[in-house]
Backbone as a printed PyTorch tensor [residue, N CA C, xyz], in Angstrom:
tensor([[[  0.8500,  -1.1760,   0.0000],
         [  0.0000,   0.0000,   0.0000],
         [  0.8940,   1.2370,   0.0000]],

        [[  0.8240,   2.0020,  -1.0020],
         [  1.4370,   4.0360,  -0.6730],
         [  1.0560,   4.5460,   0.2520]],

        [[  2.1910,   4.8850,   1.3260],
         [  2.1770,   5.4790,   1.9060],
         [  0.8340,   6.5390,   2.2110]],

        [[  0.9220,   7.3850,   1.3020],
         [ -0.6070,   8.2260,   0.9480],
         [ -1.5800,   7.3740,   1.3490]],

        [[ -1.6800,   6.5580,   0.7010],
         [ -3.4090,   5.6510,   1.2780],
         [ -3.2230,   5.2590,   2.3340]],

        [[ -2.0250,   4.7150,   2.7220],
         [ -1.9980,   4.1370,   4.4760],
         [ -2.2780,   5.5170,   5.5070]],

        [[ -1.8190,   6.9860,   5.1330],
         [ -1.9040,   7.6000,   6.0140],
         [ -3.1910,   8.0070,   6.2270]],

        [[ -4.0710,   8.3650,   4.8300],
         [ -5.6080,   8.6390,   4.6440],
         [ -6.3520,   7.7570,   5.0590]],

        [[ -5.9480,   6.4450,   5.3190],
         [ -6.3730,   5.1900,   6.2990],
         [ -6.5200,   5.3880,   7.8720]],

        [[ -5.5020,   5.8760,   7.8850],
         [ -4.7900,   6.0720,   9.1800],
         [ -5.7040,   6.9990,  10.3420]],

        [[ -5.3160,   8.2480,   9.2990],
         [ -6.5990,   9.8190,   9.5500],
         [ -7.7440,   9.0970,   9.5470]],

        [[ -8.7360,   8.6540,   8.7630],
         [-10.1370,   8.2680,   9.0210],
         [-10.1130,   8.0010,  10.1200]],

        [[ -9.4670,   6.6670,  10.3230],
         [ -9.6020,   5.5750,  11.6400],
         [ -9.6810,   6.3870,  13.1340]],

        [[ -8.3690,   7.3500,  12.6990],
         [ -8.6320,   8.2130,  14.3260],
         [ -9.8780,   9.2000,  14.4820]],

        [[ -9.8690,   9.4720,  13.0580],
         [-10.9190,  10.3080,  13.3240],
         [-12.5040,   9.9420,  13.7370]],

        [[-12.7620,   8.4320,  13.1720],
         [-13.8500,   7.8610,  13.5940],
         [-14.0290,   7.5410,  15.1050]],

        [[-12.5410,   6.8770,  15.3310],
         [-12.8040,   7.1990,  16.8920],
         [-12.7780,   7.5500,  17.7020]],

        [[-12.1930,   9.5950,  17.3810],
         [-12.3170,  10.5480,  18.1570],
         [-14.1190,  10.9770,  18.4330]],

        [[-14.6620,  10.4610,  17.0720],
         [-16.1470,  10.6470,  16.8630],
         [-16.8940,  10.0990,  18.2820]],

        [[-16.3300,   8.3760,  17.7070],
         [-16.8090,   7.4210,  18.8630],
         [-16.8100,   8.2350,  20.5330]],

        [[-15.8250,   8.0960,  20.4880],
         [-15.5920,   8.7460,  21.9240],
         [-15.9630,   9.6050,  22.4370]],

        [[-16.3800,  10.8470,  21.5250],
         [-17.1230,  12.0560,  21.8220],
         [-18.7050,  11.7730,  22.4310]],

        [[-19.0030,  10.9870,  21.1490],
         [-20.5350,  10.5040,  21.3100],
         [-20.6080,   9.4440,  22.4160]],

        [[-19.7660,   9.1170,  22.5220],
         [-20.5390,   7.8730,  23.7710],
         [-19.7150,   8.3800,  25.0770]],

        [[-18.6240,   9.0540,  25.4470],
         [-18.4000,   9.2560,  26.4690],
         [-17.9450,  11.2390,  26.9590]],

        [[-16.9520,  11.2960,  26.0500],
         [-16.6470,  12.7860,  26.6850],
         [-17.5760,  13.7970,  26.6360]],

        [[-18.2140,  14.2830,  25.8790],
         [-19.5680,  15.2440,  25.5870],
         [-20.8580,  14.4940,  27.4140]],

        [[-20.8460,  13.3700,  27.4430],
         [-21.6880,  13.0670,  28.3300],
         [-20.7070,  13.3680,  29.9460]],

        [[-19.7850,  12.9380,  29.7020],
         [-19.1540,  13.2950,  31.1170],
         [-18.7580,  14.8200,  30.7970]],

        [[-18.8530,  15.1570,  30.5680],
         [-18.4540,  17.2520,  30.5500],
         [-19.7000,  17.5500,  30.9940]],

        [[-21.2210,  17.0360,  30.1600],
         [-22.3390,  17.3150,  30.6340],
         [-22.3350,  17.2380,  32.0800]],

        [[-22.4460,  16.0180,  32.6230],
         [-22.3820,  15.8110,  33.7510],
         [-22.1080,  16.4470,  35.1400]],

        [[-20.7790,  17.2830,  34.8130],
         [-19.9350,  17.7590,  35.6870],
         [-20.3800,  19.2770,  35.6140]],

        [[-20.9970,  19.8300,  33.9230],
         [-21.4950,  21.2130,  33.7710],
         [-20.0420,  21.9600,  33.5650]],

        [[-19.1680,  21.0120,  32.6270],
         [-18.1740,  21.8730,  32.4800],
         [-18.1960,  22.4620,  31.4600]],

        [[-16.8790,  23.4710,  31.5950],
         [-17.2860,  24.1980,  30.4570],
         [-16.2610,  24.1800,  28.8920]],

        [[-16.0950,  23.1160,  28.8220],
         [-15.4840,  22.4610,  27.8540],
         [-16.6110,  21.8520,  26.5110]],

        [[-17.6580,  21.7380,  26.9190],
         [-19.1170,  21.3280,  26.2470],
         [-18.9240,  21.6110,  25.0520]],

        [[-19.1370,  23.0480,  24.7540],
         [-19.2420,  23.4780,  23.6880],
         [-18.2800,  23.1190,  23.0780]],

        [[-17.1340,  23.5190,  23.4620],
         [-15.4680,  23.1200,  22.6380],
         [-15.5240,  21.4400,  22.0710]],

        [[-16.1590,  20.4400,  22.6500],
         [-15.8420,  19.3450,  22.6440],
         [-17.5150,  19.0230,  21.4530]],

        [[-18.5820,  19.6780,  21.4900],
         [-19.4970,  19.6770,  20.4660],
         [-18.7130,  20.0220,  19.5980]],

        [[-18.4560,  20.9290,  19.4180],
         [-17.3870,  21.5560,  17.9000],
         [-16.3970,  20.4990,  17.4030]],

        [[-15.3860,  19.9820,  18.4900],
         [-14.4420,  19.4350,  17.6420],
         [-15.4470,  18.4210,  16.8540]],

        [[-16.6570,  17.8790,  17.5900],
         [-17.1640,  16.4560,  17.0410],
         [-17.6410,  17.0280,  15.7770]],

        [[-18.6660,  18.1930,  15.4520],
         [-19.1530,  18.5410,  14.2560],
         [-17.6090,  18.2150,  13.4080]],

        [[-17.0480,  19.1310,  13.8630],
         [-15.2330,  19.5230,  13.0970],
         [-15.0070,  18.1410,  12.4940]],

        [[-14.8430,  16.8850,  13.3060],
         [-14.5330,  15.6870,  12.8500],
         [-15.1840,  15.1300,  11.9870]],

        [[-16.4870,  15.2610,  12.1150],
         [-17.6100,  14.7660,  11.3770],
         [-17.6080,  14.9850,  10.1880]],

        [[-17.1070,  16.4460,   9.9410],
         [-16.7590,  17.1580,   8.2840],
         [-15.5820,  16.5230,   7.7950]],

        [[-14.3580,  16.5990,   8.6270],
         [-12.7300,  15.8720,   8.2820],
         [-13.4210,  14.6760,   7.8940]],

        [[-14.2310,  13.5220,   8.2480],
         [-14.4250,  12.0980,   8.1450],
         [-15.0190,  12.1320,   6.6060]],

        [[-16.1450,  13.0390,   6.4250],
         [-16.3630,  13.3280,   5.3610],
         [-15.2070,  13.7650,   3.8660]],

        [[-14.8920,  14.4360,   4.0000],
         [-13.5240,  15.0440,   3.1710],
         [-12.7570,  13.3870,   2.9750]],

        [[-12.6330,  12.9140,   3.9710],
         [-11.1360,  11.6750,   3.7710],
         [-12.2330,  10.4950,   3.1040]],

        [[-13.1920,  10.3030,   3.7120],
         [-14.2290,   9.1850,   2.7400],
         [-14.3350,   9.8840,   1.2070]],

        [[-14.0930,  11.0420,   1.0460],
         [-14.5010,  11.6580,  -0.3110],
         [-12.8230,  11.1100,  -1.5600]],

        [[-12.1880,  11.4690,  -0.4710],
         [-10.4800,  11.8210,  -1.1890],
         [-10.4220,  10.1910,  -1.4230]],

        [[-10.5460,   9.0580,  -0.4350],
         [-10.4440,   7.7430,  -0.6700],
         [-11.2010,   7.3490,  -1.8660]],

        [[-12.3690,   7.5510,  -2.1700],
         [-13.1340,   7.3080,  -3.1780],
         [-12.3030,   7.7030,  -4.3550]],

        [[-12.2830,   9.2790,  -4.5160],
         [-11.7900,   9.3380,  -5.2800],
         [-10.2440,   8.7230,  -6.3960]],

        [[ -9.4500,   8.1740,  -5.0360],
         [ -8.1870,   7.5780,  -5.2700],
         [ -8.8400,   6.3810,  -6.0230]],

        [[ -9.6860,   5.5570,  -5.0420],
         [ -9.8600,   4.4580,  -5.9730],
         [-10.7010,   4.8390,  -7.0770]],

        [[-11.8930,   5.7150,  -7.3790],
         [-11.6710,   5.3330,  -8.9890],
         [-10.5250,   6.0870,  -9.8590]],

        [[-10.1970,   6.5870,  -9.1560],
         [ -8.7480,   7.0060, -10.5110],
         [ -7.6000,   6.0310, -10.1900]],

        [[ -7.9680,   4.4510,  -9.8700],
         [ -6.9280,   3.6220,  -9.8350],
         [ -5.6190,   3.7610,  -8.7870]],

        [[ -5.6870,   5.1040,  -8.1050],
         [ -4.4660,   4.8680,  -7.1690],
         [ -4.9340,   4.4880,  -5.5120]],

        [[ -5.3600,   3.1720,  -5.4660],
         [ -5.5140,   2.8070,  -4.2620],
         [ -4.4860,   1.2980,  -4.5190]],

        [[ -3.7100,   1.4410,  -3.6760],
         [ -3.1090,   0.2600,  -4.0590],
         [ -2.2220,   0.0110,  -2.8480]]])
C-alpha cells in the first residue's frame, strides 16, 4: 500500500474514533460535571464529522482514478 493511502487510512480511523468517543463518552461526562469544555468538545465532534467526510470523499476518489493500491 502508498504510503498516501496508508496515512488517509490512518486519519479516518482516528478520526472515527475521536467521533466514537465524543458521542458515547466525553460530551456526556463534561455534561455531567457542567463543564465548560461542552461546547469546545461539540465543535471538535461537528469539526470531525466534516474531516471524516472530506477523507471518505479523497479515498473514493483515489480508488476510482486507480491509485488505491
Amino acid at each position: 500500500m502508498k504510503n498516501i493511502n496508508y496515512d488517509l487510512l490512518k486519519l479516518l480511523h482516528t478520526k472515527l474514533d475521536t467521533v466514537w468517543r465524543l458521542e458515547k463518552h466525553y460530551i456526556e461526562d463534561a455534561e455531567k460535571v457542567q463543564c465548560h469544555s461542552v461546547d469546545a468538545l461539540k465543535q471538535i465532534l461537528e469539526d470531525d464529522k466534516k474531516h471524516i467526510a472530506m477523507l471518505n470523499e479523497e479515498i473514493k476518489m483515489r480508488m476510482e482514478a486507480g491509485e488505491w493500491n
